[in-house]
SEPA-416545 format. One line per 4 residues: their letters; for each residue x, y, z of N, C-alpha, C. Coordinates in steps of 0.001 Angstrom, whole numbers, plus 500000, padded with zeros to 6 digits. Layout:
A) X Y Z X Y Z X Y Z ~ ...
This chain:
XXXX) 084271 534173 506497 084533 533105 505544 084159 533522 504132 ~ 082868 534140 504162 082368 534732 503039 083686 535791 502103 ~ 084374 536685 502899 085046 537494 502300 086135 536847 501859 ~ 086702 536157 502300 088040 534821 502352 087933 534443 501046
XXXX) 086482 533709 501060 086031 532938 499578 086329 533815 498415 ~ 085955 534890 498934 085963 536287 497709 086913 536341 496822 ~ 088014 536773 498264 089185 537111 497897 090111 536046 497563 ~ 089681 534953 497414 090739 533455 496718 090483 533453 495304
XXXX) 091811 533357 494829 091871 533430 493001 091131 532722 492472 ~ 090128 532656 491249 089662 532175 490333 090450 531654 489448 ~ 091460 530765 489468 092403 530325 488483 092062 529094 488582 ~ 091105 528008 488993 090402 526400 488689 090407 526720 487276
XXXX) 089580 527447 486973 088553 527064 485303 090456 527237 484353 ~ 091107 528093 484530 092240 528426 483650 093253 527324 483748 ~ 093727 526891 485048 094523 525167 485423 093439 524755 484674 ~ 092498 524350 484658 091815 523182 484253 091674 523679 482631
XXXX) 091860 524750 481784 091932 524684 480869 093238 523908 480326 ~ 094269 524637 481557 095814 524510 480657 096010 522766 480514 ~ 095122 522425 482119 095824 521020 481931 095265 519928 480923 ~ 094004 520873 480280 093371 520118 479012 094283 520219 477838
XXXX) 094403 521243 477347 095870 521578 476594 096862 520888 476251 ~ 097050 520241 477993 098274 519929 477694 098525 518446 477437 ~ 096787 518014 477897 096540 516644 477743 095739 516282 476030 ~ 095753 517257 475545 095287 516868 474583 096571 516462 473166
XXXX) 096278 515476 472093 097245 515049 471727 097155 516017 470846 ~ 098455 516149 470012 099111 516954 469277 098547 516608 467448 ~ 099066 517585 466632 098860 517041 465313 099490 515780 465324 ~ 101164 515610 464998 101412 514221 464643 100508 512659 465110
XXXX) 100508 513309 466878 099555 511889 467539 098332 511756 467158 ~ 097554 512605 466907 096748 512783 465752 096713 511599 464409 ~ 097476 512556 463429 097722 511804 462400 098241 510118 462316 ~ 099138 509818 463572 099689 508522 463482 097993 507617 464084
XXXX) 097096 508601 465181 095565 507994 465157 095099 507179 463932 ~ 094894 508266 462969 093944 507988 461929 094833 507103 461004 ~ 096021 507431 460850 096565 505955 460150 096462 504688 460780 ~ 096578 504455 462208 096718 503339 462795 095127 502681 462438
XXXX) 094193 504084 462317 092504 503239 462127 092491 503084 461042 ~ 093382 503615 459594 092966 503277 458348 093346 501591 458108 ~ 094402 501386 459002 095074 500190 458726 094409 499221 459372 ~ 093687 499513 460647 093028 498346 461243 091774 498109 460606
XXXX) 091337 499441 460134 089990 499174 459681 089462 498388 458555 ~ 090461 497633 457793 089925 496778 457255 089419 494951 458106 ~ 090560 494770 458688 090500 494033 460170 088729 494167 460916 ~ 088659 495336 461127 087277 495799 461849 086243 495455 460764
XXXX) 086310 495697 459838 085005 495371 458704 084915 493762 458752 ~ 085907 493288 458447 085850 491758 458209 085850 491091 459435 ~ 086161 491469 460843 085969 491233 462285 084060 491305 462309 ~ 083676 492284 461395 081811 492958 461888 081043 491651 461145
XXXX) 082032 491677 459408 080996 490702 458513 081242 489226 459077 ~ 082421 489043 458959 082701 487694 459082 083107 486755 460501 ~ 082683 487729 461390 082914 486866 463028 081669 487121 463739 ~ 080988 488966 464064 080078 489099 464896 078647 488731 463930
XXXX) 078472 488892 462705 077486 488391 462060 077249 486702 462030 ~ 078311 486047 461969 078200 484299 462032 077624 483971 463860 ~ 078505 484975 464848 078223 484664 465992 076816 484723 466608 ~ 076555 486394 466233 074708 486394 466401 073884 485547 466212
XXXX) 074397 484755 464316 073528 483985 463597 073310 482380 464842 ~ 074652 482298 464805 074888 481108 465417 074037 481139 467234 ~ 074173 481945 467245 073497 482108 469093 071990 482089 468803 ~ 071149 482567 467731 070205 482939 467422 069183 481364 466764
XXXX) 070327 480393 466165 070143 479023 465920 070254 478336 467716 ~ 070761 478738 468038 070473 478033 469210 069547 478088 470098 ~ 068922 479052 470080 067465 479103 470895 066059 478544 470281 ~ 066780 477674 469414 065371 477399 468264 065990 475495 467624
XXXX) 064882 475188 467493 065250 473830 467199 064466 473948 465574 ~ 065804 473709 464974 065552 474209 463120 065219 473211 462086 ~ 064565 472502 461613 064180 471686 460712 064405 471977 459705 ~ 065115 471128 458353 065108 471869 456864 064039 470749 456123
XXXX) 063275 471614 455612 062003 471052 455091 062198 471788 453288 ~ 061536 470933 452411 061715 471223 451121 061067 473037 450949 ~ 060403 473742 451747 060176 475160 451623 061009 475839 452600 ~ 062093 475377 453251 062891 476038 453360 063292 475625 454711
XXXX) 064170 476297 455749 063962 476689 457141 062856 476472 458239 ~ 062808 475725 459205 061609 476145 459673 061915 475893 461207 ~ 061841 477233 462104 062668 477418 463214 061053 477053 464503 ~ 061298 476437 465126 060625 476732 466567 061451 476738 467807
XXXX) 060779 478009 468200 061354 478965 469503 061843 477834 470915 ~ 063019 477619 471077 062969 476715 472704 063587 477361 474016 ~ 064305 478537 473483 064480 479262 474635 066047 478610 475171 ~ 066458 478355 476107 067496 477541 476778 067152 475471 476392
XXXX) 066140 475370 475810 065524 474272 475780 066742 473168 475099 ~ 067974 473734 474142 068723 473150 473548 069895 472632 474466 ~ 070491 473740 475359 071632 473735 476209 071064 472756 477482 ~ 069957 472904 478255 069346 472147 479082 068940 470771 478676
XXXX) 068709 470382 477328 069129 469232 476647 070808 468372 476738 ~ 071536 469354 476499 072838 468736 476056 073617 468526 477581 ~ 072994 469800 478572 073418 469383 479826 073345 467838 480739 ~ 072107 468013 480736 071153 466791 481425 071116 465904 480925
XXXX) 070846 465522 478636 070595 464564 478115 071317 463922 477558 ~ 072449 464535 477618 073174 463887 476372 074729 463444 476947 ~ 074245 462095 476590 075364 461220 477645 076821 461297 476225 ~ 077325 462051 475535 078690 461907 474655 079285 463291 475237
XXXX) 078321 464424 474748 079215 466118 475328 079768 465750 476514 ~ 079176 466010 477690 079933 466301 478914 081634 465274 479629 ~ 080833 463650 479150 082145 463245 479050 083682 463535 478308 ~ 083217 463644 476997 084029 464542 475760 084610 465776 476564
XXXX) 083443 466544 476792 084089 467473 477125 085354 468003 478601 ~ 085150 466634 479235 085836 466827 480695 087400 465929 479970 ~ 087178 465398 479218 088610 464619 478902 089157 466028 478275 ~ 088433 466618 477160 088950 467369 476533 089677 468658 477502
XXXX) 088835 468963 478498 089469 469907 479291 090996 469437 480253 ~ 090994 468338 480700 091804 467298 480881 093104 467355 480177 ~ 093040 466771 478910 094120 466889 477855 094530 467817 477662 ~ 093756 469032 477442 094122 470415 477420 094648 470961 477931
XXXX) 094975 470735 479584 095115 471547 480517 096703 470731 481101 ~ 097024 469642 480476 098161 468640 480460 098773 469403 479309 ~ 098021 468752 477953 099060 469055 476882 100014 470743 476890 ~ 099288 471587 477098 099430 473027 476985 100597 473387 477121
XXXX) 101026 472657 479119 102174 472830 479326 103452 472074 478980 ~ 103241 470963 478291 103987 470239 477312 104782 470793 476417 ~ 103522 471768 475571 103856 471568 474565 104904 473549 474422 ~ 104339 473961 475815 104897 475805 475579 106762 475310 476054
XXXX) 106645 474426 476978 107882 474372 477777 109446 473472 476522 ~ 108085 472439 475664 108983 471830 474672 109909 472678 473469 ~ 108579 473526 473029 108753 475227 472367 110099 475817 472820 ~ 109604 476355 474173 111110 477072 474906 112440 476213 474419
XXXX) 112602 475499 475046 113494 474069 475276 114237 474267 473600 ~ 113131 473732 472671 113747 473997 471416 114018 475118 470911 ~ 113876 476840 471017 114297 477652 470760 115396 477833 471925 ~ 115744 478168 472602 116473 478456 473646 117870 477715 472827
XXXX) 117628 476491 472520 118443 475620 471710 119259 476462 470346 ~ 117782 476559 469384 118279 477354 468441 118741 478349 468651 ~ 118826 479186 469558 119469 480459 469812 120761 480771 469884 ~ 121051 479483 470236 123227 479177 470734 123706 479680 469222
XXXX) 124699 479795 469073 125788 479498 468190 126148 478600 467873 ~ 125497 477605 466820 125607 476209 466431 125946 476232 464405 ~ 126519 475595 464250 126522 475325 462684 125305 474985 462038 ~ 124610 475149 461102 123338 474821 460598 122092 475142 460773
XXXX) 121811 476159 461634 120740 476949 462444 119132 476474 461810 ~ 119819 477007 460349 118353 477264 459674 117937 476009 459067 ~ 118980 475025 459151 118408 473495 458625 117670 473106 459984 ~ 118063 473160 461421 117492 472718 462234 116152 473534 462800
XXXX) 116199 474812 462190 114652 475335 462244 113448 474922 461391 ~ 114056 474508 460280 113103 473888 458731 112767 473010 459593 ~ 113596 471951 460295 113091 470150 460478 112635 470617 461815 ~ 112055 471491 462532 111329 471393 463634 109898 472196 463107
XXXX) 110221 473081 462272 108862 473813 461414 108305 472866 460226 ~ 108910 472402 460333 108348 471022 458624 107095 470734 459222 ~ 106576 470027 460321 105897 469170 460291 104577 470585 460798 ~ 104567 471867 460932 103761 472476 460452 103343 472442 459124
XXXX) 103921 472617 458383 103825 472648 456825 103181 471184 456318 ~ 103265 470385 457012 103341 469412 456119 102364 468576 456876 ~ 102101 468577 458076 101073 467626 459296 099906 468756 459206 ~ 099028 468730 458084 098133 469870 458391 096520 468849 457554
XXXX) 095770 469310 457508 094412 468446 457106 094237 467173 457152 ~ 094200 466169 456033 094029 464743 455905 095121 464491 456093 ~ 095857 465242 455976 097605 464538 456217 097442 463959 457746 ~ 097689 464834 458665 097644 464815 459920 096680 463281 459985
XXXX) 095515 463453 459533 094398 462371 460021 095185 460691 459453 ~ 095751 460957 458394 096749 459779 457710 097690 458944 458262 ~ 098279 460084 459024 099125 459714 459574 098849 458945 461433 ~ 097944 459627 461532 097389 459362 463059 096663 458021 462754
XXXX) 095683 457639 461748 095112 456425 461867 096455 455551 461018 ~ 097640 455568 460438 098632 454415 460358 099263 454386 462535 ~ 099237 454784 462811 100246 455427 464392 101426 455958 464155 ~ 101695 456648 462840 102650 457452 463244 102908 458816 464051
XXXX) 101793 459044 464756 102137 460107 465750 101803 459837 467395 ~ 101747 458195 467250 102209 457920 468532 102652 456574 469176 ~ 102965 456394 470394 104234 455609 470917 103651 453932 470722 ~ 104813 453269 470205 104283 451676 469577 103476 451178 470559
XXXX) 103020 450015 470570 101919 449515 471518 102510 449066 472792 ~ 103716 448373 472494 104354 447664 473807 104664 448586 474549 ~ 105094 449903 474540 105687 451086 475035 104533 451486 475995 ~ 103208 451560 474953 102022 452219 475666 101194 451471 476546
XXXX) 101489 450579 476473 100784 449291 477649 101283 449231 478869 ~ 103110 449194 478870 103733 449584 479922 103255 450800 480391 ~ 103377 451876 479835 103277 453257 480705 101845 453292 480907 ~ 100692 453248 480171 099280 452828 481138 098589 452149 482305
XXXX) 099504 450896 482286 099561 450450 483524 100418 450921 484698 ~ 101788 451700 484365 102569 452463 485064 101194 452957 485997 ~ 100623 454182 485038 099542 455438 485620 098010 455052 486350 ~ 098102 453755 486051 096632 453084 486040 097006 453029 487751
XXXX) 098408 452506 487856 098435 451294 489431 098757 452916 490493 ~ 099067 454182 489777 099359 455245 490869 098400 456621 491186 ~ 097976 456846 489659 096541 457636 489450 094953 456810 489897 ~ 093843 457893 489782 092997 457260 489914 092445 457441 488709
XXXX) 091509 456958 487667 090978 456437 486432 090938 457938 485674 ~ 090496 458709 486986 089896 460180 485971 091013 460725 485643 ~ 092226 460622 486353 093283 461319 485419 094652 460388 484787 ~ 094139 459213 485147 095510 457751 484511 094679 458152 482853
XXXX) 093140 457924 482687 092816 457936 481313 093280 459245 480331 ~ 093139 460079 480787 093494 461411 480052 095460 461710 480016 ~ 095745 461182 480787 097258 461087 480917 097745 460352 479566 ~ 097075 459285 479959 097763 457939 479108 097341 457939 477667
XXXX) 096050 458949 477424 095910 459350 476323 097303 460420 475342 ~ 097341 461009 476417 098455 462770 476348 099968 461244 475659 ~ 100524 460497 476349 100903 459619 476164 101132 459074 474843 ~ 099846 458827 474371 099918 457550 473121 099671 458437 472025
XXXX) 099314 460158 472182 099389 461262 470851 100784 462082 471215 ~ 101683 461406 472135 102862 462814 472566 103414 463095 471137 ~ 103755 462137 469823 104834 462645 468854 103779 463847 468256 ~ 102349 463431 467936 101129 464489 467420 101780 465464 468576
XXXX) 101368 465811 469455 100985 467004 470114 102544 467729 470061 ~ 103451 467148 470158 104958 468022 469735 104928 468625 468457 ~ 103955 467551 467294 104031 468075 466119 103082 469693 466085 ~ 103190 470246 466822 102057 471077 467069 102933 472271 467718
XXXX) 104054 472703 468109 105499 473251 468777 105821 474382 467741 ~ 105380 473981 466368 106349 474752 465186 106090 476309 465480 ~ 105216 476781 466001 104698 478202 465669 105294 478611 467147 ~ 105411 478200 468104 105751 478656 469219 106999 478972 469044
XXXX) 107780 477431 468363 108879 477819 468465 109231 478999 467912 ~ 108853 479386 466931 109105 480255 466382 108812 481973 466848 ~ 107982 481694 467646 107381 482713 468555 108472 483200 469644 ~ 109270 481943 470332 109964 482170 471435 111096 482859 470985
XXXX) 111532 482089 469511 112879 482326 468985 113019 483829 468680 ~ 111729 484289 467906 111428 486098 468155 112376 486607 468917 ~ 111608 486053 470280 111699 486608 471652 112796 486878 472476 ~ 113550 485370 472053 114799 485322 472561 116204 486085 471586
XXXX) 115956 486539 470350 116731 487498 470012 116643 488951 470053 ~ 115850 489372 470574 115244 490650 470729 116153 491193 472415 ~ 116691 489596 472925 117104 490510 474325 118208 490680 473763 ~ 119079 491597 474860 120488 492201 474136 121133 491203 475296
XXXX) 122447 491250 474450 123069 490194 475097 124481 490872 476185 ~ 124411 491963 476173 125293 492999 477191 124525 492453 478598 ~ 123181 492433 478588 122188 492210 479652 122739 491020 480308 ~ 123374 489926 479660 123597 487811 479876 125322 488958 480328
XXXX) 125803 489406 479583 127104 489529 479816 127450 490224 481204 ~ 126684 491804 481511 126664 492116 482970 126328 491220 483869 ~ 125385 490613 483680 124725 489266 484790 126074 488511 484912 ~ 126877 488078 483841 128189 487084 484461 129241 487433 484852
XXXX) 129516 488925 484311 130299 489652 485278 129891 489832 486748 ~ 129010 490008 487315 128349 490260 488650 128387 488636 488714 ~ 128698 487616 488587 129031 486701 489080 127257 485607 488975 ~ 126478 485734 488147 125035 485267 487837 125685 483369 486777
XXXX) 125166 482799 486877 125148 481412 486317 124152 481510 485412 ~ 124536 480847 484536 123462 480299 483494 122012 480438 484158 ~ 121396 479253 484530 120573 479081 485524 119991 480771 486164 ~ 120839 481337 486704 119910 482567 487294 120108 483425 485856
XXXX) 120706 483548 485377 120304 484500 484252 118945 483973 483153 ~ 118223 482748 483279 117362 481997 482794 116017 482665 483734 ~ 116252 482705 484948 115133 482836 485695 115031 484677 486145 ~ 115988 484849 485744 115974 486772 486049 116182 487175 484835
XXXX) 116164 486651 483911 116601 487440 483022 115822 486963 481591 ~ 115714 486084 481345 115115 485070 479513 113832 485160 480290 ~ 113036 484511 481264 112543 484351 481714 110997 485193 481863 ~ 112046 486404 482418 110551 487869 482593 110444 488274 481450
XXXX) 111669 488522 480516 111420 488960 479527 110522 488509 478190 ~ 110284 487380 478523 109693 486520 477407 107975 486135 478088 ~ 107599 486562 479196 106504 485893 479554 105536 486606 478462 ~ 105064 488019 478506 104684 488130 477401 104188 486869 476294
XXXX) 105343 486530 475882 105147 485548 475137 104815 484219 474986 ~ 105032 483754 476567 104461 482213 477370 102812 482675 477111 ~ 102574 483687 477252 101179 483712 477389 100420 483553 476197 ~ 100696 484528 475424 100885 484436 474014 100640 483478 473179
XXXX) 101858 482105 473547 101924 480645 473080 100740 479908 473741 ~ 100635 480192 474943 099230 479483 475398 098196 479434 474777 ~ 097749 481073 475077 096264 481361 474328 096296 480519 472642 ~ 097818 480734 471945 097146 480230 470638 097472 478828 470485
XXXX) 098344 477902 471897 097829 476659 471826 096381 476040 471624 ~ 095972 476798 472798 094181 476320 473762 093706 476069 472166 ~ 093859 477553 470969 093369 477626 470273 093090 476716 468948 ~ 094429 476154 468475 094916 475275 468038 094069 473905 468384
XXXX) 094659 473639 469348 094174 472425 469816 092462 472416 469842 ~ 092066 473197 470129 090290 473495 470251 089871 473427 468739 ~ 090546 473836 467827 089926 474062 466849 090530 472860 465463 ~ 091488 472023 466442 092028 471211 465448 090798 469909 465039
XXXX) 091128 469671 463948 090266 468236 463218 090505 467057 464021 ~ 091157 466604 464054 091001 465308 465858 091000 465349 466531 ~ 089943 467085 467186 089128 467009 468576 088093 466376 468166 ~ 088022 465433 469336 086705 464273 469535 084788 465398 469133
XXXX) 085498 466337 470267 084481 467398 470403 083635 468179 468982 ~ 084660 468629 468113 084003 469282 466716 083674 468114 465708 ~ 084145 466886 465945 083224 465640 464819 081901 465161 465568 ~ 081996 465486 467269 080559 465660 467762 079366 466482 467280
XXXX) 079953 468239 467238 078799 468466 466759 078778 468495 465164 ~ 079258 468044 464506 079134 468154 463068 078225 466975 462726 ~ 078825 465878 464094 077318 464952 463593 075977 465275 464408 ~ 076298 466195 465114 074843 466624 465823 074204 467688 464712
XXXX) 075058 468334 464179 074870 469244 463143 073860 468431 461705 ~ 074457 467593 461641 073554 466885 459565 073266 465791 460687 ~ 072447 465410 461882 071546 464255 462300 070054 464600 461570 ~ 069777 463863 461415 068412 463268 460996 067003 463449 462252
XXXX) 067415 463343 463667 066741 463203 464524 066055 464446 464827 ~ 064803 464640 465534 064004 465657 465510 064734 466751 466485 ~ 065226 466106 467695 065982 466869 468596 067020 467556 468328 ~ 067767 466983 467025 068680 467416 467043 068701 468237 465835
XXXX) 070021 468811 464735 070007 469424 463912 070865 471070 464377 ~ 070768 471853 463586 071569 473548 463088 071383 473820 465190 ~ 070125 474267 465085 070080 474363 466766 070916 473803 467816 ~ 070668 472753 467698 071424 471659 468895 072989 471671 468624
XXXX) 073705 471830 467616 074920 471725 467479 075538 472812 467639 ~ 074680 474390 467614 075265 475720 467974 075188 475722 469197 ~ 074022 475019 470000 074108 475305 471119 075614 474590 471745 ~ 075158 473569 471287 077158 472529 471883 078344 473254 471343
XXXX) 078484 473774 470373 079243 475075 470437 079536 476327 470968 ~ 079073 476388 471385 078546 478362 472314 078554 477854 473374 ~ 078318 476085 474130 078786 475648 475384 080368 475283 475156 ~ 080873 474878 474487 082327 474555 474061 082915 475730 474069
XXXX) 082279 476615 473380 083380 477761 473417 083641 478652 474737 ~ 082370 478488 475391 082594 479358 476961 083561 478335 477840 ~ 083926 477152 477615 084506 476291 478000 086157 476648 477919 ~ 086312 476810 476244 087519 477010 475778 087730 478731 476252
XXXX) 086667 479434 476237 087310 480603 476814 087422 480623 478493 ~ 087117 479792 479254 087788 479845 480520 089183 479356 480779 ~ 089690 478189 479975 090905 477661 479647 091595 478983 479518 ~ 090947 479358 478806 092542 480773 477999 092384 481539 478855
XXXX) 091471 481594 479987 091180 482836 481218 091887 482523 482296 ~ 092523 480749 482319 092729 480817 483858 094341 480399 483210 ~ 094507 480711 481922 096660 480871 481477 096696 481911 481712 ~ 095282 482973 481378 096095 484386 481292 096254 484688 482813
XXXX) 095254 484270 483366 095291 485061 485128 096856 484008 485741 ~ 097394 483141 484932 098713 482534 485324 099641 483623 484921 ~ 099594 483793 483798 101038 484809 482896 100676 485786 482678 ~ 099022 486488 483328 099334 487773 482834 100509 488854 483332
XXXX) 101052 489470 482792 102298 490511 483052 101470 491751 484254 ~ 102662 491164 485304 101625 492684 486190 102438 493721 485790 ~ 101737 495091 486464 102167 496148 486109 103617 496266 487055 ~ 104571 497016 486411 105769 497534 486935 105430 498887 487609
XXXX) 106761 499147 488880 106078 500344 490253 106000 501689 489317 ~ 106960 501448 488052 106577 503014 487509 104959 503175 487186 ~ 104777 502022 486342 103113 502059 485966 102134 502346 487041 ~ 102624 502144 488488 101869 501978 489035 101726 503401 489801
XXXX) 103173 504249 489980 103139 505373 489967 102362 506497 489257 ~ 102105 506030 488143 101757 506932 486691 100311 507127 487149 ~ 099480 505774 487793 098236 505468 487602 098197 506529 489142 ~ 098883 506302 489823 098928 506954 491764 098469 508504 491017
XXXX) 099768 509049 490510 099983 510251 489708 098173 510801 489041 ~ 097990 510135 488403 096689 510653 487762 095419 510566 488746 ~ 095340 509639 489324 094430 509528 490335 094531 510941 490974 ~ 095648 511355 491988 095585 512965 492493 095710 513619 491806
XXXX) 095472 513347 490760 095334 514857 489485 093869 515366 489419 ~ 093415 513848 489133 091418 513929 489405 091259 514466 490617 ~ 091793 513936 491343 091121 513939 492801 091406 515560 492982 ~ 092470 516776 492916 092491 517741 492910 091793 518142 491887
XXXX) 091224 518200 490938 090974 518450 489791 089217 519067 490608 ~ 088553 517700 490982 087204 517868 492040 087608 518928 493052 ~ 088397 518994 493658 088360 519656 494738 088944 521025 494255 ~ 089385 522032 493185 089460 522281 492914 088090 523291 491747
XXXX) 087106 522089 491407 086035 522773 490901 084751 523135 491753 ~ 084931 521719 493065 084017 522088 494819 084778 523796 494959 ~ 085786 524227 495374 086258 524933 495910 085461 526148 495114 ~ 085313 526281 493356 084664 527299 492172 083584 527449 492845
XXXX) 082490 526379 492814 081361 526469 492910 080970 527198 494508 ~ 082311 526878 495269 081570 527555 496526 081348 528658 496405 ~ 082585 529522 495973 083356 530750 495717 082128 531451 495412 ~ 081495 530785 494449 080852 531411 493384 079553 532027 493854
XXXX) 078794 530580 494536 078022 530700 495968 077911 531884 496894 ~ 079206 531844 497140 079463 533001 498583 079188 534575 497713 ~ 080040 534331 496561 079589 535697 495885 078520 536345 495545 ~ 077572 534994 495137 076153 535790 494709 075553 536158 495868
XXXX) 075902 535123 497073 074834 536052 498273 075498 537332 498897 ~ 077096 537540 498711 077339 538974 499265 076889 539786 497610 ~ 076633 539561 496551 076320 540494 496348 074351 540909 496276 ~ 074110 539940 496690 072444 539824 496905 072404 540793 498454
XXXX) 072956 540533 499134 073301 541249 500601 073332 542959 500049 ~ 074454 542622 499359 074780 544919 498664 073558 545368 498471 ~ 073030 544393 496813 071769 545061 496213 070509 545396 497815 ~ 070198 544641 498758 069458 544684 499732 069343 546032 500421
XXXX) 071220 546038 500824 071063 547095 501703 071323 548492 500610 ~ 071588 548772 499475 071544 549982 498790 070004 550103 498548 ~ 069487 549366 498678 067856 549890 498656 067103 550428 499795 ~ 067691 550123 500758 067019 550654 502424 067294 552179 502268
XXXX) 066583 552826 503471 066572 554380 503217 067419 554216 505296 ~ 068365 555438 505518 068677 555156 506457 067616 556591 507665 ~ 067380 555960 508671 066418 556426 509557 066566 557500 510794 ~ 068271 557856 510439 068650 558287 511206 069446 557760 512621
XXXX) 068576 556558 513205 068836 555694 514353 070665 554777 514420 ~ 071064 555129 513154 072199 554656 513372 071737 553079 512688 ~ 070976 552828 512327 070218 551220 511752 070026 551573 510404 ~ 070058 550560 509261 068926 550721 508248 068176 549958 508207
């Protein structure tokens, strides 16, 4: 076995050079590197100052219950003492927050499918395109700060009273309370929460001109309907972008001015009360937000895009590249092994003196 080992080529270390070589990127990929970081890197600076510095600050207010006193600041240490408060004590968050997850988890799909619906629309061949994109994007432009709030406390962004009495009692006599209330809410803000569509739409409409339309035309030659060319065809191609519209619904909506939730802590934020204050309202934030980031965790594990069999080939492919790659440098090290002891064996026996006996 020993001599076997010997005599097998030493060409691991040289494959394993070439296939570094060949894996390593080139000048251009290179160069298009360092541009792609010159360009993000302003992104990254203002991502370091202005998101992970507020976030620390903000997590760092929450373990401390903060008083502002005429010499300044004055923090004492509570540990979890704030969040174990707002869990257990505080009878407004958790309700707030279960409607809010509620509404959220209703409106979302409302409002991605209304999106579609209206681009899919704009996409036809119609006279006036871009007047009917203005009057579905207007009320971005224009339903934004006090406006929005103006309009919501006259009711113009939702359904007259007689309308909404009927359909509450509709949901009241077939639901049970925990989801007739959050329904019938989704309900009496539907014209608000459509007003909220503009960016998607615009997102989908992207989306939906980007496919080629030879793709709709082979499908109806092969004898495909509207309908299946929607579900094989607009469909995969755009999820990408369902997902997309989600995440920056959740976002939207989480971060809009008539969530119940952010005029909560803003008054937990400037309260007067000893318990409360800077502390107590980061903490109801940093619980809100792990909240809002499970929302956007359980759209993406809906729409995330799986991998296609080539990708999945590519990944098969590299895996036995490693995997020979080891067995390949096991195989060096034996080699190498076997060699030093046959030649530890030579040096041994060129030192013996022979005795005549046919032995050394």
């Amino acid at each position: 076995m020993s001599e076997m080992a010997m005599e097998s080529p030493k060409l691991s270390r040289k494959e394993l050079k070439k296939i570094k070589k060949r894996i390593k990127p080139g000048r251009l990929a290179k160069r298009e590197a360092i541009a792609g970081l010159l360009f993000v890197s302003p992104w990254i600076a203002g991502a370091l100052i202005f998101l992970m510095y507020p976030l620390a600050t903000s997590f760092w207010y929450a373990l401390h219950n903060i008083r502002i006193t005429p010499l300044g600041k004055r923090f004492t240490f509570l540990g979890i003492g704030n969040f174990t408060q707002i869990i257990t004590g505080d009878v407004e968050f958790l309700p707030q927050l279960i409607s809010y997850v509620t509404s959220t988890i209703l409106s979302v799909p409302i409002i991605v499918v209304f999106a579609l619906i209206i681009a899919m629309m704009l996409n036809q061949n119609i006279k006036g395109k871009g007047v009917f994109r203005l009057i579905f994007f207007l009320p971005v432009i224009i339903v934004s700060g006090p406006i929005l709030g103006m309009l919501s406390e006259q009711g113009a962004g939702s359904i007259t009273a007689i309308d909404m009495q009927a359909i509450t009692t509709a949901i009241s006599n077939v639901l049970p309370s925990q989801l007739a209330e959050p329904i019938s809410e989704l309900f009496s803000n539907m014209i608000t929460i459509l007003w909220y569509s503009g960016v998607q739409i615009l997102i989908f409409l992207s989306g939906l001109q980007k496919i080629d339309r030879s793709v709709y035309e082979a499908a109806k030659i092969d004898g495909g309907s509207g309908w299946e060319c929607f579900w094989k065809i607009t469909l995969p191609t755009i999820k990408p972008l369902i997902l997309l519209n989600c995440v920056y619904t959740v976002v939207f909506i989480s971060n809009n001015d008539q969530n119940p939730i952010i005029e909560l802590i803003k008054s937990s934020m400037f309260s007067g009360t000893k318990e409360k204050g800077y502390g107590y309202a980061s903490a109801m934030a940093w619980l809100y937000s792990l909240v809002v980031l499970i929302i956007v965790g359980l759209f993406a594990v809906l729409f995330m895009a799986k991998k296609d069999v080539y990708a999945k080939q590519v990944a098969k492919a590299k895996k036995a590249m490693k995997k020979e790659r080891r067995l390949e440098k096991k195989i060096e090290r034996r080699s190498a092994r076997n060699a030093k002891k046959i030649e530890r064996a030579r040096h041994k026996r060129s030192y013996k003196t022979y005795d005549g006996s046919g032995d050394y």
